[in-house]
C-alpha positions, 0 to 999 in steps of 0.5 A: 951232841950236848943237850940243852939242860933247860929243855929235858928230853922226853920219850913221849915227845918227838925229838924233832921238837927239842931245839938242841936239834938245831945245834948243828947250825950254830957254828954257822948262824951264831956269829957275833953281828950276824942277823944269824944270831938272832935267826938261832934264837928265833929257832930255838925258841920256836922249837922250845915252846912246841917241844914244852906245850907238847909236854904238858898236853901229854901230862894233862892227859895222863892226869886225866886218865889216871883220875878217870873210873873204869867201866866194863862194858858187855861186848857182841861177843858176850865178852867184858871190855873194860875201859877208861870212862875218861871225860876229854870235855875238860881237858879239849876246853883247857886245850883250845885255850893253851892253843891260841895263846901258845900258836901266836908265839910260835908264829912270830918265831916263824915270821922273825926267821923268815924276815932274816931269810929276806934279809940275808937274801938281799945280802947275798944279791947285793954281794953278787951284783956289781954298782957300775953294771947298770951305767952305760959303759957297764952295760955295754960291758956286761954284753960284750961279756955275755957275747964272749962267753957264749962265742966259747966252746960249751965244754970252756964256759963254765971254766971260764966263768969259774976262774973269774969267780976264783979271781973276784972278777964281779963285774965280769960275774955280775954281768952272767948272773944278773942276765937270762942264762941262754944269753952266755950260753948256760943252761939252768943248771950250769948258772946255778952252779956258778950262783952257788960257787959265787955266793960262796966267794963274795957272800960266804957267811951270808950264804951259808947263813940264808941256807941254814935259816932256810932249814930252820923255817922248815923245822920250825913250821914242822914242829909247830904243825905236829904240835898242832896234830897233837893238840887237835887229837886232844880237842877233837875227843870232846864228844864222848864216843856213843854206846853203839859206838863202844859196843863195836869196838868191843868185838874183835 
C-alpha cells in the first residue's frame, strides 16, 4: 500500500501507529459528503500525533544516551560493568510536558471519531425503522407481522424475512426489528443476521461507514495507549537506580 510522504516510516516506531494504516478505510469512509470524511481524518490525524511524539521520545533519548559518560562499575563477581550514567531527570521533566500538551490532542481526535460513530449509528436506525409503525394502523400491522412469521416453520423465517429485505419491504422488516426477537420466533442470532442484511440494504454506505469508524476508535485508542506506555518508561526513569541496585545487576 502507498505511504504517506509526510509521515517517514521508522524501525524504531510500531507500524501500527503510521496513519497510512488506515488506508484500507478510505475507499469506504472517504466519500464526498459523508461524516466518514471526517471520521478519516480524525483517524489519521490521531495516528500521526502518536506515530511523531513516539518518534521524538525516541530521539530525545538517543540524544541523552549519546551525551551521557561511561562508568565502570565493579561487580559481586569481581568483574567490570560498564554502563551509561545516563541522568532521565531532564529528559522525564521534558517528557511529562510534551505528554500533557500532546494527549489532549490525541483525545479529541478520539471523542470526534466517536461522535461520527453516534451519528452514523442513528443513520443507520432511522434507515431500518419505518415512520408509519408507531401509528395505529402500523402497530396493528407490525403485530400481525410478527405473529405471521412466528406461524411459519423455523426452517421458512428467516427466508421469509430475507426476501422482504431483498424486496425493500420496510415496513415489513421494520416491524421484526424493532421488536424482541422471540416475538417472530427469531433467535439473537438470527435477527442480527437479518440486522446486517437490512443495513446492508437501506443504510449501505452508513453501514459499512459505522463499522469502519468503529475500527478506527479501537486503533486510535490503541495507539494512543502504547504511546502513553512508551512515555511513562521515560518518565518513570527519573530516579537513578541505586548503587546496591547497580551492583546486582552486574552479577550474571
Amino acid at each position: 500500500m502507498p505511504l504517506d510522504d509526510t509521515t517517514p516510516v521508522r524501525a524504531d516506531v510500531p507500524i501500527s501507529l503510521h496513519p497510512e494504516m488506515l488506508s484500507p478505510f478510505q475507499d469506504v469512509l472517504d466519500k464526498k459528503d459523508t461524516v466518514g470524511v471526517s471520521a478519516f481524518a480524525a483517524g489519521r490525524e490521531a495516528l500521526r500525533l502518536c506515530h511523531e511524539a513516539y518518534a521524538r521520545i525516541n530521539d530525545a533519548e538517543a540524544e541523552v544516551r549519546k551525551t551521557s559518560p561511561k562508568v565502570t562499575r565493579r561487580s559481586a563477581t569481581g568483574a567490570n560493568h560498564t554502563s551509561i550514567a545516563m541522568n532521565y531527570e531532564e529528559l522525564a521533566d521534558a517528557a511529562s510536558r510534551a505528554l500533557a500538551r500532546l494527549s489532549p490532542s490525541i483525545d479529541r481526535r478520539v471523542e470526534e471519531l466517536k461522535r461520527h460513530f453516534d451519528t452514523l449509528t442513528k443513520a443507520v436506525e432511522t434507515a431500518l425503522d419505518d415512520p408509519k409503525r408507531k401509528t395505529p394502523e402500523g402497530l396493528a400491522l407490525a403485530s400481525e407481522v410478527r405473529a405471521h412469521l412466528k406461524s411459519l416453520p423455523e426452517a421458512k423465517r428467516l427466508k421469509f424475512a430475507a426476501e422482504a429485505v431483498d424486496a425493500g419491504d420496510r415496513e415489513t422488516v421494520a416491524a421484526l426489528l424493532q421488536a424482541p426477537p422471540f416475538l417472530s420466533g427469531f433467535d439473537a442470532q438470527a435477527m442480527s443476521i437479518l440486522r446486517a442484511r437490512a443495513a446492508n440494504k437501506f443504510a449501505g454506505v452508513e453501514s459499512a461507514q459505522l463499522e469502519a469508524v468503529n475500527t478506527l476508535i479501537e486503533r486510535a485508542t490503541g495507539a494512543g495507549g502504547r504511546l502513553m506506555r512508551r512515555f511513562s518508561e521515560v518518565i518513570d526513569r527519573r530516579k537513578p537506580k541505586s548503587d546496591a541496585i547497580s551492583v546486582l545487576e552486574g552479577v550474571k
